[in-house]
C-alpha positions in Angstrom: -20.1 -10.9 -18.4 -23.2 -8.7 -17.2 -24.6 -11.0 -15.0 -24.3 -10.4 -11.4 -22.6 -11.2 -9.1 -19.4 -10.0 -10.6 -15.7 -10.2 -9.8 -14.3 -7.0 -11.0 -10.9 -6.6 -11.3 -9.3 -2.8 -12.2 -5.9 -2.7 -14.0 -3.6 0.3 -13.7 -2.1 1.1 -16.7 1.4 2.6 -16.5 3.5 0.5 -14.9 1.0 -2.3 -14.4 0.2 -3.2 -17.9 2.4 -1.0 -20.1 6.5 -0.1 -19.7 5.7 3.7 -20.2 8.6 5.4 -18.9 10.4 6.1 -22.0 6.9 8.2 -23.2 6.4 10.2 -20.1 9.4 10.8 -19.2 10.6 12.4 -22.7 7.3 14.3 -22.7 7.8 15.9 -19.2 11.3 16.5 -20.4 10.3 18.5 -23.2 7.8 20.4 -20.8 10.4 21.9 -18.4 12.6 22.5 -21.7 10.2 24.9 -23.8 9.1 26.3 -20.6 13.1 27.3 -19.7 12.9 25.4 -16.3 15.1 23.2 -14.7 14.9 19.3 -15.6 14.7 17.2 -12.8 17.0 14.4 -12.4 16.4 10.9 -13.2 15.0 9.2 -9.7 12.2 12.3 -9.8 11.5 11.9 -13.3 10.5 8.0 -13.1 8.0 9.1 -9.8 6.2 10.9 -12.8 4.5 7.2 -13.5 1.3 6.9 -11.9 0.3 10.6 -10.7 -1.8 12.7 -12.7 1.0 14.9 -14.8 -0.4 18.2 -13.6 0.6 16.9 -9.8 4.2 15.7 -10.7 4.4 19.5 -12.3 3.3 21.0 -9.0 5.1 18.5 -7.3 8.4 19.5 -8.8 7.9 23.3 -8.3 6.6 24.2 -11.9 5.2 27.6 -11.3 1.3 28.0 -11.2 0.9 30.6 -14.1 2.6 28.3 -16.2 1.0 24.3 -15.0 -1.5 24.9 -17.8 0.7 25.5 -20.6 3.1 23.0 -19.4 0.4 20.2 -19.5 -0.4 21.3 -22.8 3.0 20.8 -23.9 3.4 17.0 -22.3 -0.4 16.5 -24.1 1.0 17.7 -27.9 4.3 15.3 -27.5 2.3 12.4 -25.8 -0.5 12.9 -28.2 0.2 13.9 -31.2 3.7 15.1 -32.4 5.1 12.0 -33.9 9.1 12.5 -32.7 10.4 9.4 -30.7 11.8 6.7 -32.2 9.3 3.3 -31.4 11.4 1.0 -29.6 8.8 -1.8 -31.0 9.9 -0.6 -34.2 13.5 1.4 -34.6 13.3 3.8 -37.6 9.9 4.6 -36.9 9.1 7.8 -35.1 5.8 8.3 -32.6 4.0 10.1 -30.2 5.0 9.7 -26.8 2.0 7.5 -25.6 3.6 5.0 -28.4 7.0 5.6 -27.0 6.0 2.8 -24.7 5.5 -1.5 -24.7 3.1 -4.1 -22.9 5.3 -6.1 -20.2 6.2 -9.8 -21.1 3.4 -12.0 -20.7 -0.1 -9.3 -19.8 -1.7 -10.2 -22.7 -1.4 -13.8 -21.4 -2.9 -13.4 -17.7 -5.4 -11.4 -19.0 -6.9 -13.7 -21.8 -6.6 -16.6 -18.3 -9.0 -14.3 -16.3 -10.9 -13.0 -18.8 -11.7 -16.6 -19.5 -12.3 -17.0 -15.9 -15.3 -15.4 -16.1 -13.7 -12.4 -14.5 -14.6 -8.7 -15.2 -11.7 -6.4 -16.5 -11.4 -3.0 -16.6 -8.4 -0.7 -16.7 -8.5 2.2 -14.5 -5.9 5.0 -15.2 -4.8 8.9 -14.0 -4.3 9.0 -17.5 -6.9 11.2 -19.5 -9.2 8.8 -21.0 -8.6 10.3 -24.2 -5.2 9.3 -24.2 -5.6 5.7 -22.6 -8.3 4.2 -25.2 -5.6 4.6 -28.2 -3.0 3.5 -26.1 -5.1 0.5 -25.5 -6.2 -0.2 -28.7 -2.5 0.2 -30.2 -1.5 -2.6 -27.6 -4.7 -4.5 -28.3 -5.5 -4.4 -24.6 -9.1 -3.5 -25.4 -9.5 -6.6 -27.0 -8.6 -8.3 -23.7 -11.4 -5.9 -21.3 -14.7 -5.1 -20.7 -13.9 -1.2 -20.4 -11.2 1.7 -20.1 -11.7 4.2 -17.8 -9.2 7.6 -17.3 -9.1 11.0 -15.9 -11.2 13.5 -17.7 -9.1 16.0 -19.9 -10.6 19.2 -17.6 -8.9 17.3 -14.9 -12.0 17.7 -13.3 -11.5 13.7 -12.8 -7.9 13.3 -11.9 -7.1 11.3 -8.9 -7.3 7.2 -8.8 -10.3 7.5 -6.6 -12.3 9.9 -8.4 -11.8 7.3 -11.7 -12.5 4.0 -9.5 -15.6 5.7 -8.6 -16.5 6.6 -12.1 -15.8 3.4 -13.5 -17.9 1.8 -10.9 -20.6 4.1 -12.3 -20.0 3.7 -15.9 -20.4 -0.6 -15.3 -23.1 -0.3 -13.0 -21.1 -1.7 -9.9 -23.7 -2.8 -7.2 -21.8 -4.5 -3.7 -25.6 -5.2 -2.4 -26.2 -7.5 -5.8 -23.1 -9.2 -4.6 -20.1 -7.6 -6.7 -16.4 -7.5 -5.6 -13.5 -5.5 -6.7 -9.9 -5.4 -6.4 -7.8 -2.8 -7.7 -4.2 -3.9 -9.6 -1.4 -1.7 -9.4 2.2 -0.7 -8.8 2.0 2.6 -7.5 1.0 4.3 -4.2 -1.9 6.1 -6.0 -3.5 2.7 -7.2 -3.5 1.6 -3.2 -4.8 4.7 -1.8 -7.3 5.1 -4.4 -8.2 1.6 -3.4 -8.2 2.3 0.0 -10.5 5.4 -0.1 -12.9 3.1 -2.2 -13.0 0.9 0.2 -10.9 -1.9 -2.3 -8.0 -4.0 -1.7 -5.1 -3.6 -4.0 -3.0 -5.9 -5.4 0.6 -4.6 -5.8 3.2 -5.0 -9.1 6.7 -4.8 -8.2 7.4 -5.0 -11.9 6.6 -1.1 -12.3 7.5 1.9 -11.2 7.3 2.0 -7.2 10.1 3.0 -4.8 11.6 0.2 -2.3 8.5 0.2 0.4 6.6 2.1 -1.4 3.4 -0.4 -2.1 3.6 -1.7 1.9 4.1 1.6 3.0 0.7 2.5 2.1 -0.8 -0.6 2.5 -1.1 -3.1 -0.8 -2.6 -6.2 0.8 -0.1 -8.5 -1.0 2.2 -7.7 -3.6 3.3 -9.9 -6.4 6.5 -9.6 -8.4 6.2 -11.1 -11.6 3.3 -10.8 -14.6 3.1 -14.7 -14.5 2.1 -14.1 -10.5 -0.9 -12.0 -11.6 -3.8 -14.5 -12.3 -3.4 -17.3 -9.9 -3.1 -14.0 -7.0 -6.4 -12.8 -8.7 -7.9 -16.2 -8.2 -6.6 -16.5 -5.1 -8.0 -12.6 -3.8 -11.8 -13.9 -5.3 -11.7 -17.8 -4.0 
């Protein structure tokens, strides 16, 4: 898998891998609760998957003087206080990054293309911190060659700054011959692509608004899991 030339292919997380809405949005929720602001409604709260938290914040008019301690409300809930109930197990409360499930039929396509000889890596505006254990819960990192997030500074936020850092982490060289594509379902996956200099493969399984993904210019989209290997193929042949 370390010889060159490689065939990389980046995964999104939330929304392409994982159904994480029920996590994030309960998190956020209890943000603007403990914070005494004004929850937004339900349309604004799924836009919350894919951004980097501390942008939906700002996005939704969270005062300045108060983004840092919101984030470090969202991080306790998603990260460590145990108070959701697991809808892979009813009865049993978690965290919110547990308050979550792989889609039908990932761990599937990504045994076919790993088998394929194909690199994977999963490439999130989540803080790396928080992706590996989601990943490891899921036993997605069983299934890749490497998880790469946003740092928790957010010094590392946006989907091009952690493309670019996982190309540096596996040693990405395009003069030895190496290709990427990027896999996603949000806006953020195709312009981080874009500014990279990628393609991106869109997922209408996840969390994007109607037009969203051709809007900003996903070179195809695909919309079912099952769709997701032979497309890959197809991107590489």
């Amino acid at each position: 898998m370390t010889t060159q030339p490689r065939k990389v292919v980046l995964l999104d997380l939330d929304g392409t891998l994982t159904q994480s809405h029920f996590g994030i949005i309960a998190c956020a929720t209890k943000a603007f609760e403990e914070l005494g602001l004004h929850v937004p409604d339900d349309a604004e709260m799924h836009r919350f998957i894919g951004p980097a938290i501390i942008e939906s914040f700002k996005r939704n008019h969270m005062p300045d003087d108060m983004l840092d301690r919101g984030v470090a409300i969202y991080r306790k809930y998603y990260s460590d206080e145990a108070v959701f109930d697991d809808p892979n197990d009813p009865g049993h409360l978690v965290p919110g990054r547990l308050f979550n499930r792989l889609f039908d039929g990932i761990p599937e396509q990504l045994r076919k293309l790993r088998a394929d000889g194909y690199y994977l890596a999963v490439a999130t505006c989540k803080p790396e911190y928080q992706a590996v254990p989601i990943c490891d819960h899921f036993h997605v990192s069983e299934l890749v060659d490497g998880i790469y997030g946003a740092s928790r500074d957010n010094s590392r936020l946006d989907k091009d700054q952690v493309i670019r850092y996982a190309f540096d982490r596996i040693g990405f060289d395009e003069k030895a011959g190496d290709r990427a594509l990027m896999v996603g379902d949000r806006w953020t996956d195709v312009d981080g692509a874009i500014a990279c200099g990628l393609d991106c493969l869109g997922c209408r399984w996840g969390y994007a608004e109607a037009g969203e993904l051709e809007q900003h210019g996903a070179y195809r989209i695909i919309d079912h899991v099952d769709e997701l290997a032979v497309a890959v193929e197809e991107y590489f042949a």
